[in-house]
C-alpha positions as CSV (number, residue, x, y, z in Angstrom):
1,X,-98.8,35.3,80.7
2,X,-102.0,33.2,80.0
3,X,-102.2,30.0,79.7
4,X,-102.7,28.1,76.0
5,X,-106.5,27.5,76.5
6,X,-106.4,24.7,73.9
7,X,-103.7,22.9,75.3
8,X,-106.2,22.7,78.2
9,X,-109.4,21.8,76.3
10,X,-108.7,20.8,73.1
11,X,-110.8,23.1,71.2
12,X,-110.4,26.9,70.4
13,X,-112.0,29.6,72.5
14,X,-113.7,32.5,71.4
15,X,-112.0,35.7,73.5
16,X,-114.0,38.3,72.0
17,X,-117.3,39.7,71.6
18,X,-120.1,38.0,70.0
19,X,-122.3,41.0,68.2
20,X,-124.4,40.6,65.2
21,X,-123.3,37.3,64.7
22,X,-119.3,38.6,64.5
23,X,-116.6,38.1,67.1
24,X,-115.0,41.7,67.3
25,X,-112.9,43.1,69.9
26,X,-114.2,45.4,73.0
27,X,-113.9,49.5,73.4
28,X,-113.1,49.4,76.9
29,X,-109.8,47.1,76.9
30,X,-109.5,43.5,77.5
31,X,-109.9,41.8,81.3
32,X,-107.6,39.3,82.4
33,X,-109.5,35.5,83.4
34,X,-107.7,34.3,86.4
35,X,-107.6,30.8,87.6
36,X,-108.7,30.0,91.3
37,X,-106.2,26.8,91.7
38,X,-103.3,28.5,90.5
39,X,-104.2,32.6,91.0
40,X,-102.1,33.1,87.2
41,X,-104.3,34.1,84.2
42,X,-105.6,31.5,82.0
43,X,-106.8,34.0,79.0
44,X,-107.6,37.6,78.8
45,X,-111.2,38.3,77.0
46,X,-112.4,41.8,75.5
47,X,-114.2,44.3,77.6
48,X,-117.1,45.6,76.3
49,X,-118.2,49.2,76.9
50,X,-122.0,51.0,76.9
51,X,-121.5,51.9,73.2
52,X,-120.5,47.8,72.5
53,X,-123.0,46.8,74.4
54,X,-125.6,49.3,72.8
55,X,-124.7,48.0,69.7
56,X,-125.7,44.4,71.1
57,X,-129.1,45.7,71.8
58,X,-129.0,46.9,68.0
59,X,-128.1,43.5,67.0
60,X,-130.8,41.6,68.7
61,X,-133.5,44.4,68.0
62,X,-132.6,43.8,63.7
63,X,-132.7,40.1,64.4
64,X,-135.6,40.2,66.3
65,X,-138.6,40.1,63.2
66,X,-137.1,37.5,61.5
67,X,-136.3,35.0,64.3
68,X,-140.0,35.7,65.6
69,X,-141.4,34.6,61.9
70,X,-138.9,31.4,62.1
71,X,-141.0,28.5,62.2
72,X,-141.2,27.1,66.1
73,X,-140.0,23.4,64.9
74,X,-136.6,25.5,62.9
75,X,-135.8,27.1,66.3
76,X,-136.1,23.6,68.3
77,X,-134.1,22.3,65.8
78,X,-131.3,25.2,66.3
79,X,-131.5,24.3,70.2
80,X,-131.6,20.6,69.5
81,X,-128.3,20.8,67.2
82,X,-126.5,23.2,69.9
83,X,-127.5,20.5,72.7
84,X,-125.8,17.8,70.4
85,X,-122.8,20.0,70.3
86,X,-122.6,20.5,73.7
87,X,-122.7,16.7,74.4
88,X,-120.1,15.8,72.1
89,X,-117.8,18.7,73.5
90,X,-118.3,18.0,76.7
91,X,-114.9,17.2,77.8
92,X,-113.4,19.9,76.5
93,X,-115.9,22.5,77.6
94,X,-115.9,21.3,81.4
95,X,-112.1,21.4,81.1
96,X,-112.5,24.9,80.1
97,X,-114.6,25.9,83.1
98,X,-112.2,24.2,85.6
99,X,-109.7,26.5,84.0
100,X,-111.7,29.5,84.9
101,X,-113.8,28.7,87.7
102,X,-111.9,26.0,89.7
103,X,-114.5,23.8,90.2
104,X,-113.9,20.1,90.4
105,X,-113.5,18.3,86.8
106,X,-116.2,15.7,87.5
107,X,-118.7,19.1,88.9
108,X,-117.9,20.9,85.6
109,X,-118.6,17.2,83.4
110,X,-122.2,17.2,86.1
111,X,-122.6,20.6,84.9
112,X,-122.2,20.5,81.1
113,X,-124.7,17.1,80.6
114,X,-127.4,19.9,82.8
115,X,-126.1,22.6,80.5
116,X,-126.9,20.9,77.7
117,X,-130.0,19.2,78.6
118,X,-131.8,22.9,78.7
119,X,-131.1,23.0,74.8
120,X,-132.6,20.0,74.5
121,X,-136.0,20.5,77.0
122,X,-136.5,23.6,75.0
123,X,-136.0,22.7,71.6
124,X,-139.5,20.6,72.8
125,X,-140.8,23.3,74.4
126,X,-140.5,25.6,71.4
127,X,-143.9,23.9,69.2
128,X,-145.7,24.1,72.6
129,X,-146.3,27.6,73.3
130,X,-149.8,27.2,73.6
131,X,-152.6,29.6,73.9
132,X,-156.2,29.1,74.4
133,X,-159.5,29.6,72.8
134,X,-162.8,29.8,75.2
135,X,-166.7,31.4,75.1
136,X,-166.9,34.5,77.0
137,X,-169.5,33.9,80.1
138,X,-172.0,36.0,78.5
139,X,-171.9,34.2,75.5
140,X,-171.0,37.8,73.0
141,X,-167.4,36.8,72.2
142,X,-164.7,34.3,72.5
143,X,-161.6,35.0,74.3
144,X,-158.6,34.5,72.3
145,X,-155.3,34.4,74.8
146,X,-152.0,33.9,72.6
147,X,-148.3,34.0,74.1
148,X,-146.0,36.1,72.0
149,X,-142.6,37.1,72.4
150,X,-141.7,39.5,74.9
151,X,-138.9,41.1,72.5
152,X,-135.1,41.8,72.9
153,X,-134.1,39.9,76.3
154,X,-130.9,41.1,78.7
155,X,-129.5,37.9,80.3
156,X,-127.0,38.2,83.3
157,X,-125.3,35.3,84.7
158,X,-123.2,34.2,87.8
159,X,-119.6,32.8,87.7
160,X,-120.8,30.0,89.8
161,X,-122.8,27.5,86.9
162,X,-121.4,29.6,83.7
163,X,-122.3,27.0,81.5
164,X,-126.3,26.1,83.1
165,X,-126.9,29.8,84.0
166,X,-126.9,30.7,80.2
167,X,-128.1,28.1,78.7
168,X,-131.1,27.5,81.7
169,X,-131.8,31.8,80.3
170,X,-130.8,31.2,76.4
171,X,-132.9,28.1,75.8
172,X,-136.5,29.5,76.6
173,X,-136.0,33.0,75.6
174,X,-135.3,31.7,71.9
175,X,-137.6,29.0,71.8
176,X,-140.1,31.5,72.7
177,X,-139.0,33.2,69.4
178,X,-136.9,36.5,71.7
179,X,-133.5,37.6,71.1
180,X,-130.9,38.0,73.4
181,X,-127.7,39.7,74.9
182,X,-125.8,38.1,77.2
183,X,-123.5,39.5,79.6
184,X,-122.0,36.7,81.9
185,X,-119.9,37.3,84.9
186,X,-115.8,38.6,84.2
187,X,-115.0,36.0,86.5
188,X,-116.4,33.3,84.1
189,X,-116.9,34.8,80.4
190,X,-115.0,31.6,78.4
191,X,-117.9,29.4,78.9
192,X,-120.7,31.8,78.1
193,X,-118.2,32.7,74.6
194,X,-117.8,28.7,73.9
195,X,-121.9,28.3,74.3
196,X,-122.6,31.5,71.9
197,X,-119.9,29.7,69.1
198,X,-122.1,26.4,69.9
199,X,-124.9,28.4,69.1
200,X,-123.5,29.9,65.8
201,X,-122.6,26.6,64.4
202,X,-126.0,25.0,65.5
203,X,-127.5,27.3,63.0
204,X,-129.0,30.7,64.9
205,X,-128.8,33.7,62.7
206,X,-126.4,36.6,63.2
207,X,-127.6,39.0,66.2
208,X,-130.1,36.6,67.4
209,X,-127.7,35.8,70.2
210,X,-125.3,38.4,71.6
211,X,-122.5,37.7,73.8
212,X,-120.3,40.0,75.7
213,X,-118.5,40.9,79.0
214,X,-116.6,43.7,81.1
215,X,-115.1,45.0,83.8
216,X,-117.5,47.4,85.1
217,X,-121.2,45.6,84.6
218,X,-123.4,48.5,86.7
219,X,-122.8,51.3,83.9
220,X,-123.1,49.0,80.9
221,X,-126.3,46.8,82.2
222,X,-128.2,49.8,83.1
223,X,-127.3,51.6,79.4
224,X,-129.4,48.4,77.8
225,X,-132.2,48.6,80.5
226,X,-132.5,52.1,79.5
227,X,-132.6,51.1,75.9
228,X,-136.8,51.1,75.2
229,X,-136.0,48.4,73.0
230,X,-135.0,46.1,75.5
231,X,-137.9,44.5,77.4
232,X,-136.7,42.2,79.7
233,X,-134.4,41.3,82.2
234,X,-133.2,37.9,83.0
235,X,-130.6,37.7,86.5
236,X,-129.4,35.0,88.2
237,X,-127.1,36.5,91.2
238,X,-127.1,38.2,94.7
239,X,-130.4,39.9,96.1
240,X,-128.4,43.0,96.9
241,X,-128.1,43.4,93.6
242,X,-131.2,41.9,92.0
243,X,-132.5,45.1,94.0
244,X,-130.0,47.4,92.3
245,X,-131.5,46.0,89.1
246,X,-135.1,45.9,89.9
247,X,-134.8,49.9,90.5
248,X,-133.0,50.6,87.4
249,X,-135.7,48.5,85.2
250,X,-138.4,50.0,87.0
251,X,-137.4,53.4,85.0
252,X,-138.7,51.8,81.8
253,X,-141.0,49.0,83.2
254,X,-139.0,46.2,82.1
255,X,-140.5,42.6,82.5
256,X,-138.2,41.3,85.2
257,X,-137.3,37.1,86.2
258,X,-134.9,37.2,89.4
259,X,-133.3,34.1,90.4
260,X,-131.7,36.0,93.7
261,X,-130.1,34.1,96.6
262,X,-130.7,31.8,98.8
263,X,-130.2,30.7,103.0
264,X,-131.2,26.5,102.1
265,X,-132.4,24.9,105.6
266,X,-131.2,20.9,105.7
267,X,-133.6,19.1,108.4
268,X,-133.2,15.8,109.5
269,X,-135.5,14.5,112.1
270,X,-135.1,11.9,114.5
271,X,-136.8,9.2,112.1
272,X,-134.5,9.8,109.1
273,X,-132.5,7.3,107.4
274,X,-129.3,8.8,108.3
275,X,-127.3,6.7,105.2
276,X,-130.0,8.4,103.2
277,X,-129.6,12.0,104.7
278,X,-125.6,12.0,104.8
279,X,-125.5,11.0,101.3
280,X,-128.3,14.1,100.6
281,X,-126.6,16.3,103.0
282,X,-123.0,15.5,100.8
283,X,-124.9,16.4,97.8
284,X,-126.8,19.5,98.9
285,X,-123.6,21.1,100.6
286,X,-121.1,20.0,98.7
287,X,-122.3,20.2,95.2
288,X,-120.1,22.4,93.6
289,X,-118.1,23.2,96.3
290,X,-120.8,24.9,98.3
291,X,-120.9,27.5,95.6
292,X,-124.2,27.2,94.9
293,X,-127.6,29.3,95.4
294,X,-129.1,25.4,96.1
295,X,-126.3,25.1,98.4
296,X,-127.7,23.6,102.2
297,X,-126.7,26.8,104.2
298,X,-128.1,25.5,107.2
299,X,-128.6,22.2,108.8
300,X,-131.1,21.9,111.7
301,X,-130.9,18.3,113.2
302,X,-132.9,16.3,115.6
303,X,-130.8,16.4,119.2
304,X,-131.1,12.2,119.0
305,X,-128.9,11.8,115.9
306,X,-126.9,14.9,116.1
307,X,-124.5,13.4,117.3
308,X,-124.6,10.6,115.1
309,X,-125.0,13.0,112.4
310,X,-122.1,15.1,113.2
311,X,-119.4,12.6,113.4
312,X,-120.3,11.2,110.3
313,X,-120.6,13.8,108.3
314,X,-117.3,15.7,109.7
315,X,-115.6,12.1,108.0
316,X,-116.8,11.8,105.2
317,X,-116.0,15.2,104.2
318,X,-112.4,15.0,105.6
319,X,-111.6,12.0,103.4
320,X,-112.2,14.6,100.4
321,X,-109.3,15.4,98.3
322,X,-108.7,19.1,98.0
323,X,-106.3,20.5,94.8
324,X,-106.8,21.8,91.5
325,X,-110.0,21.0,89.3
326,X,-107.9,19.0,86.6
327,X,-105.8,17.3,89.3
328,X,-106.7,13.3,89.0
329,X,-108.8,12.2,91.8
330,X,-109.9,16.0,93.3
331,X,-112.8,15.7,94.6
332,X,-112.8,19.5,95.7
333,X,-111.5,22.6,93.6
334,X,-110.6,26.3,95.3
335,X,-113.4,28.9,96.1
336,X,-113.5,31.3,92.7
337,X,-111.5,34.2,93.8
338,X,-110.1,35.7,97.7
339,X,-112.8,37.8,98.4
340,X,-115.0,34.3,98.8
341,X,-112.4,32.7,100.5
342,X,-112.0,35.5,103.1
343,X,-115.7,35.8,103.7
344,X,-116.2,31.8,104.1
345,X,-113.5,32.1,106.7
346,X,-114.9,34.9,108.0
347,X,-118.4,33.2,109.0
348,X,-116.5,30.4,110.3
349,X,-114.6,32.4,112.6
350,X,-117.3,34.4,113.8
351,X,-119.7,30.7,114.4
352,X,-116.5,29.8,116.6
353,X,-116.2,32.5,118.7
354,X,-119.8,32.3,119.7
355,X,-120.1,28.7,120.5
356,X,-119.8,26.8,117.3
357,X,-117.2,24.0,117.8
358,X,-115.1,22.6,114.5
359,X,-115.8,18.5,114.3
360,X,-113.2,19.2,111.0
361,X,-112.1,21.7,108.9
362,X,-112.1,25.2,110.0
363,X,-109.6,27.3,107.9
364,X,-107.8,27.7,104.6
365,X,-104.3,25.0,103.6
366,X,-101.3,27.1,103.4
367,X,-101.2,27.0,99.6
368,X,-101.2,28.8,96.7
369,X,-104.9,29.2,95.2
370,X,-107.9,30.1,97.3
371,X,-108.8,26.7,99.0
372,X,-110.6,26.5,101.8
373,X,-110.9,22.6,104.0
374,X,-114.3,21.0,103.7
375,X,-115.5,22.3,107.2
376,X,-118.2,20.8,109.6
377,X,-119.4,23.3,113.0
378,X,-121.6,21.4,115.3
379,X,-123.6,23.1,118.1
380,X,-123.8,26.2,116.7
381,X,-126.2,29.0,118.1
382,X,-129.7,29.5,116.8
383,X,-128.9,33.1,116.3
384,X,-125.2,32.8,114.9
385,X,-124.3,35.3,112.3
386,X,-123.1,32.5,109.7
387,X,-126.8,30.8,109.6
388,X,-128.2,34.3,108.3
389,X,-126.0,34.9,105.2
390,X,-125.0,32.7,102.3
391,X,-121.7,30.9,103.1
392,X,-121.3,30.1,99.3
393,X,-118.5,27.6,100.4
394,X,-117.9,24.1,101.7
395,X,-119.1,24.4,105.0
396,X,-121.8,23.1,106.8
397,X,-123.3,24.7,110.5
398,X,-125.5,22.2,112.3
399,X,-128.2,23.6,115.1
400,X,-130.0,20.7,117.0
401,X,-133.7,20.6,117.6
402,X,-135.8,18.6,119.9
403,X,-139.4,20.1,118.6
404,X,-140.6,20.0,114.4
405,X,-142.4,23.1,115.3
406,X,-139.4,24.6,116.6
407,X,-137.4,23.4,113.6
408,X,-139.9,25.1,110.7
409,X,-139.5,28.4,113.0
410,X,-135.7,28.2,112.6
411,X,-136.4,27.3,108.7
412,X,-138.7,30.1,107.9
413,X,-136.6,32.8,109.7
414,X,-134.9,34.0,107.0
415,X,-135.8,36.8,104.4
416,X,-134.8,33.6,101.3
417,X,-136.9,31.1,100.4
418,X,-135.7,29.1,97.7
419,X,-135.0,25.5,98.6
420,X,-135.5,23.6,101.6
421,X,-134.4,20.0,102.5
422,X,-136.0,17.5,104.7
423,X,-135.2,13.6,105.7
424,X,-138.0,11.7,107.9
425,X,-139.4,8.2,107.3
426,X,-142.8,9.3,108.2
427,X,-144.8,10.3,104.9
428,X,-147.2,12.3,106.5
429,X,-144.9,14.3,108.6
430,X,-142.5,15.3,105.1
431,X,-145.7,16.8,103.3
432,X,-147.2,18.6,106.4
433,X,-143.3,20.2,107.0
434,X,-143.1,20.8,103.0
435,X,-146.0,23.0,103.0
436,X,-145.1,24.4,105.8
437,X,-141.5,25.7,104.9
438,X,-141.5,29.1,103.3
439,X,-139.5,28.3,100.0
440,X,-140.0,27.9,96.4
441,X,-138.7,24.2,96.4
442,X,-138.4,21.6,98.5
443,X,-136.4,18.5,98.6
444,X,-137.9,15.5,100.3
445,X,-135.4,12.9,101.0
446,X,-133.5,14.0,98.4
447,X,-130.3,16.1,98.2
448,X,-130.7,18.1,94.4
449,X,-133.7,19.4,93.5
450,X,-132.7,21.0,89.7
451,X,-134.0,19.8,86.6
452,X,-134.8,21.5,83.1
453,X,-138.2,19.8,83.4
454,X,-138.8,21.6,87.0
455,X,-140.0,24.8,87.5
456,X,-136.9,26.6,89.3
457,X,-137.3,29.6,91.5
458,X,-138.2,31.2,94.8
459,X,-140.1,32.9,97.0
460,X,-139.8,35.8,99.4
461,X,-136.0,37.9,98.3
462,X,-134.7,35.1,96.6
463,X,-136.7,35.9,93.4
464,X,-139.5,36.6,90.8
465,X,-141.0,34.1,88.4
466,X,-139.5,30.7,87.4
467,X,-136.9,28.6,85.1
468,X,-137.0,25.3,84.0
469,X,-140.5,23.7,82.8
470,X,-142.7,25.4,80.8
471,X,-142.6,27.9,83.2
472,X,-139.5,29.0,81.7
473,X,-140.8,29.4,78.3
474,X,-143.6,31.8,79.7
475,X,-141.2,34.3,81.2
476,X,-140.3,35.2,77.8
477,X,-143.3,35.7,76.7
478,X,-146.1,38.4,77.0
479,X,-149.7,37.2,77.0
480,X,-152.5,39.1,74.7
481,X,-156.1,38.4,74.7
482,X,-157.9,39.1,71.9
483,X,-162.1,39.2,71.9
484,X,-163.3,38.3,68.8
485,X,-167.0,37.5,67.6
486,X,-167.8,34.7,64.8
């Protein structure tokens, strides 16, 4: 039986689709929303089928004209209304993504103020899309470049930020003057449902933003990139299947943004402020819970304060409280869902056997919910299979270097490039390793990178194009010059 969701937050939860403006139930059934802490269903949600999500696309393509024509300060003001909904729900809204994502209550409050603070960026953003006017070389014409909407926008989200994943995609694609569907993850739907009734209330016409989930997202995704109306794709979520997606939008040439994943090196050289870097280290791995594409995967650290390093780091994250998300005082919630669990554990095993020695953690508490102990591995091998996949959980493999050189190698060998960390005292030596490092961000004494006013993104598989910044705002937009002669 599920749980009374506003008993829990406060505030009633949408549990159906949003089409055309309308909450209406789903052709293909409803999906059960499961909480990690306790493994019992909090809600059950409607599953959408291809023709429900076909009508989305019908939705968002009638909407379309008129939202384009709406005034740029009008759509900042819908964005800036949602963004002061979000911030006075707050509470309520991270207590509803504990419920169905686990996460620690003070992550999900960490996460809704971010949320929120995309609504507000691009409600700015929206009177700045900016084109420009020049003389053509020759002299014959001026070159006219505007930046118009690119149209009817598919968003697809992750469980792990349901909250910042939509809004970091529904922000710039309407300030930009697009319309949208949104599918978020079934793991995670209630806070993707909560932001689209935000959304209504703050004033966005009917079908301008679509909201909808279901079991089986392969068939119903690839129906709407099939749909020539739709023209573009927005995916935050594995590479394996940012791939999967790339292929089926190349059938109709669909603008594509990929936010994919991500294999974050932490380096700390023998110079660092270690305070500095165990704090940044805390805050890189342990953000979250680890579940996080930002997450350090990795931590390569000078062989004359490994040691130092190690012990350290192994107690502060021993003194973390593990338990439920809404528990008083948890400072760590469950991993979302077995599968995670058993794959974390997995990798740790595997580092073990091949050298890797556990300073603390190292397994899962005999409990109900899928937990897993904050877990530190010191000496592991270069070549150990955990350092070449995401561990998407609360553990942190350290590899000790004696050469920089050496260091950037072990960095860059990786097919991701998203973010990098790096602690050293020595200015000259943190830009030089910076440029260096083969990702799309890097972190210089500093454990979080992400901000609204930041371009986001990556390089190599862990993505195409940027969020955040003005950048953002671009991807939803197609450029056209026009030559004109006065």
């Amino acid at each position: 039986m599920a749980a009374d969701l506003r008993a829990i937050t406060g505030i009633d939860v949408p549990t159906a689709l949003l089409i055309g403006g309308q909450w209406t139930g789903g052709r293909a059934g409803v999906l059960p929303v499961i909480d990690p802490a306790t493994e019992d269903p909090v809600a059950e949600v409607a599953s959408a089928s291809v023709e429900d999500a076909l009508d989305a696309v019908t939705a968002a393509h009638d909407a379309l004209p008129g939202w384009t024509r709406t005034p740029p300060r009008e759509r900042g003001e819908c964005l800036r209304r949602a963004w002061e909904l979000m911030i006075q729900r707050s509470d309520a809204l991270a207590r509803l993504m504990v419920a169905e994502n686990g996460k620690a209550l003070r992550d999900a409050k960490a996460e809704i103020t971010y949320a929120a603070e995309f609504f507000r960026w691009y409600a700015e953003e929206a009177v700045r899309n900016e084109g420009s006017l020049v003389t053509a070389p020759s002299g014959a014409n001026r070159i006219m470049v505007q930046h118009q909407p690119v149209g009817v926008s598919v968003l697809v989200t992750p469980w792990n930020f349901p909250a910042a994943m939509a809004t970091r995609k529904i922000g710039p694609a309407l300030a930009a003057g697009c319309t949208v569907v949104l599918k978020p993850a079934k793991e995670t739907p209630l806070s993707a449902f909560a932001v689209g009734e935000i959304l209504r209330e703050a004033g966005v016409p009917g079908g301008v933003v679509n909201v909808l989930t279901t079991v089986k997202a392969g068939p119903l995704v690839a129906a709407m990139l099939a749909d020539p109306r739709v023209r573009k794709l927005s995916f935050t979520g594995s590479t394996e299947v940012g791939r999967s997606l790339l292929q089926t939008a190349a059938q109709t040439v669909t603008n594509c943004s990929m936010e994919l994943g991500g294999n974050a090196p932490f380096l700390i050289f023998d110079d660092a402020d270690l305070d500095a870097a165990i704090d940044g280290a805390f805050l890189a791995k342990m953000r979250n819970g680890g579940e996080a594409c930002t997450a350090a995967n990795r931590f390569y650290v000078h062989d004359a304060v490994a040691d130092e390093f190690s012990a350290r780091f192994a107690e502060r994250l021993a003194g973390l409280k593990v338990g439920p998300g809404l528990e008083e005082g948890t400072d760590l919630g469950p991993l979302v869902n077995e599968d995670t669990r058993s794959k974390v554990a997995s990798l740790v095993d595997d580092a073990v056997k091949t050298g890797g020695r556990v300073v603390t953690g190292g397994q899962a508490p005999e409990r109900r919910g899928y937990f897993y102990e904050p877990t530190v591995l010191d000496q592991v091998p270069a070549d150990a299979g955990i350092l070449g996949e995401e561990i998407f959980g609360p553990v942190a493999p350290i590899v000790r270097f004696t050469d920089a050189g050496e260091a950037i190698a072990l960095a860059n060998g990786t097919s991701y490039g998203l973010v990098s960390y790096l602690y050293t005292r020595d200015l000259r030596r943190a830009l030089q390793v910076a440029e260096a490092l083969e990702a799309g961000m890097v972190g210089i004494n500093r454990g979080v990178v992400s901000d609204p006013a930041a371009p986001f993104g990556g390089v190599k598989q862990s993505g195409l194009g940027r969020e955040g910044a003005h950048d953002g705002l671009l991807e939803f937009t197609e450029t056209k010059y026009i030559a004109v002669d006065w």
